[in-house]
MINU-191464 format. One record per residue (C-alpha): x, y, z. Coordinates in pm, whole numbers, plus 50000, padded with zeros to 5 digits. Layout:
N
XYZ/...
REM end
This chain:
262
102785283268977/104235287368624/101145306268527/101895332068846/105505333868736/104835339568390/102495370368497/105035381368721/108135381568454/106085403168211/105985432168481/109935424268529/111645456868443/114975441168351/116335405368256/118065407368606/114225407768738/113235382868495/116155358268593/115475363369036/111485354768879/112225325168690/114375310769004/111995320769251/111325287269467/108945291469816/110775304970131/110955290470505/108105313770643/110975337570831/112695342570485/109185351570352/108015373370636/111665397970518/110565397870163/107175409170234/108535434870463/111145444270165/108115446469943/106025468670204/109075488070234/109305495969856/105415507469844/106715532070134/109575541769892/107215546569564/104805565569773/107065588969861/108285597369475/111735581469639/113525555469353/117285549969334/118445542668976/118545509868855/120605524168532/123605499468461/121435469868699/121965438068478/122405400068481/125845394568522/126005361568354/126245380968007/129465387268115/130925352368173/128925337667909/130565311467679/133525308267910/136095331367760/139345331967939/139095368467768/136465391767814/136215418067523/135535458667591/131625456667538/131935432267800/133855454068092/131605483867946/128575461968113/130575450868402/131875486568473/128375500668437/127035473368734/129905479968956/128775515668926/125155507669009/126755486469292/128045517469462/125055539069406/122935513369591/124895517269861/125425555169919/121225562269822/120165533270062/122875542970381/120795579070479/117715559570478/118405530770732/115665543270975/112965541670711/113425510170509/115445484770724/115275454270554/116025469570210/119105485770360/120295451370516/120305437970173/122115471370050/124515467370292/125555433070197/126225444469903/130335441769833/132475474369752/133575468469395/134685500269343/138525487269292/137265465268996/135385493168849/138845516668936/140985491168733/137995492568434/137945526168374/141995526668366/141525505368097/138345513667879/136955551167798/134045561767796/133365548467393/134525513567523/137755511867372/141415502967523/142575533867591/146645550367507/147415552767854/146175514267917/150525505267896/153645524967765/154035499467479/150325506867341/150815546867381/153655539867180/152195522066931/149995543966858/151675575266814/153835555866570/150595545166393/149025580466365/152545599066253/152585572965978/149115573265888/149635614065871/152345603765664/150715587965446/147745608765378/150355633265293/151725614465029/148715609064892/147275642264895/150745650264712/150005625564444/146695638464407/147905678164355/149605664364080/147845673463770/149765645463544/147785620263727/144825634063837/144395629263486/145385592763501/142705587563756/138905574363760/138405593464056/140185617464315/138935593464637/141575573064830/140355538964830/140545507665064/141645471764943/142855446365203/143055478565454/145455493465233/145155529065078/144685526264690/144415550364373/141775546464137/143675542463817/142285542063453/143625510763315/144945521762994/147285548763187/149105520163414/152105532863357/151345571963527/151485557063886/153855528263975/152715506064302/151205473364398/147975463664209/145585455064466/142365450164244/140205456363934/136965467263854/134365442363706/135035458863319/138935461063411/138445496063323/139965507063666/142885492963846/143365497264196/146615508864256/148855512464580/151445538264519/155315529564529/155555563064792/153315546965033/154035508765059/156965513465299/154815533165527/152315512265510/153895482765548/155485496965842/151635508265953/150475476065919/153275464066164/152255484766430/148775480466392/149015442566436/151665446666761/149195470566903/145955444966825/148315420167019/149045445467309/145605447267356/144305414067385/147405410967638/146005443567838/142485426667825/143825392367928/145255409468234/141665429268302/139835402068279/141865381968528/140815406668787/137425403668690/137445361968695/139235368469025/135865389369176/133575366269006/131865344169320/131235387869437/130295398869113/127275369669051/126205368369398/126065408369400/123975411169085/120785391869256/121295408169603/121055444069356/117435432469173/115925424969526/116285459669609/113835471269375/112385442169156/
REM end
């Protein structure tokens, strides 16, 4: 039996297949007689050039792996893609009723978890990041962030129109130590710009050098930027409740999705 299984997994188009292959026990012979009729109602599917799309089919497991009380953004990106598949299933299998019975049994069973995948996409865009409009206090945040960050690059730019120490620099790029913006600074003209040393070069030729008209702002920047990180994690805690709350749905959905075409 392990040898058949083996065989079988390597034509598995998915780990999804893979998985319902590995966990594949024998049936009462009623159970068996619907999955050959499933499987005889595929063949009349593939003859016919008919296929729904299996895009976004996957194990769910992935998802709850490790037991996070959190899950992160790559993780709803998967979950949203399968509750999208979910729905699919069910509109593509609903016209065809008459002509593949058993297959649209199983399609029917399938649960609508098009709320969960509503509350995912009001969350994460389509680059799978938390977007503005996830809460009042993250749109905010961020449109503090990027009016000091434009701030900031203005000062800079400023600095760097100034002839008197262009000609104190190494080079005209703006730098990153510690996520701060620095200027490369030629260490015998220290004195040109005044700011935080951040950091040296190897031959201590070159200092690294925060200027005095940015640390304010981006101290400030830095402020937001950590309130918003912790905004987020609260926004994701919140998700992710909803999606613990659908979970019993969401793993019992994922294998009643493979047996509709693997």
């Amino acid at each position: 039996i392990d040898r058949v299984l083996a065989i079988l997994a390597g034509h598995a188009s998915s780990s999804l297949g893979r998985r319902v292959i590995a966990e594949l026990l024998p049936r009462p012979v009623p159970e068996a007689w619907q999955a050959l009729e499933r499987l005889r109602e595929v063949e009349l599917l593939l003859r016919a050039g008919e296929e729904p799309s299996f895009a976004g089919v996957t194990d769910t497991r992935a998802v709850f792996a490790g037991g996070a009380r959190s899950l992160d953004e790559a993780r709803l990106v998967l979950l949203r893609a399968f509750c999208e598949a979910v729905g699919r299933f069910r509109e593509w299998f609903e016209p065809r009723a008459g002509t593949v019975p058993e297959l649209f049994r199983v399609a029917r069973c399938l649960p609508d978890l098009s709320p969960l995948e509503a509350a995912i996409v009001s969350v994460i865009d389509e680059r799978g990041k938390v977007r503005d409009q996830a809460s009042d206090l993250l749109a905010r945040l961020r449109r503090e962030a990027a009016q000091l960050t434009e701030k900031i690059d203005k000062a800079l730019r400023e600095l760097l129109a100034n002839a008197d120490v262009r000609a104190a620099l190494s080079d005209t790029n703006i730098h990153r130590r510690g996520g701060r913006p620095v200027l490369a600074l030629k260490a015998k003209s220290t004195g040109r710009v005044r700011g935080i040393v951040h950091d040296r070069s190897q031959s201590e030729a070159t200092i690294f050098i925060e200027p005095q008209e940015v640390v304010a702002p981006g101290n400030r920047l830095a402020g937001i930027n950590l309130d918003a990180e912790r905004e987020i994690e609260r926004i994701l805690l919140a998700l992710s409740r909803l999606v613990f709350d659908d979970h019993a749905r969401i793993t019992a959905c994922d294998l009643r999705a493979n047996v509709l075409g693997h």
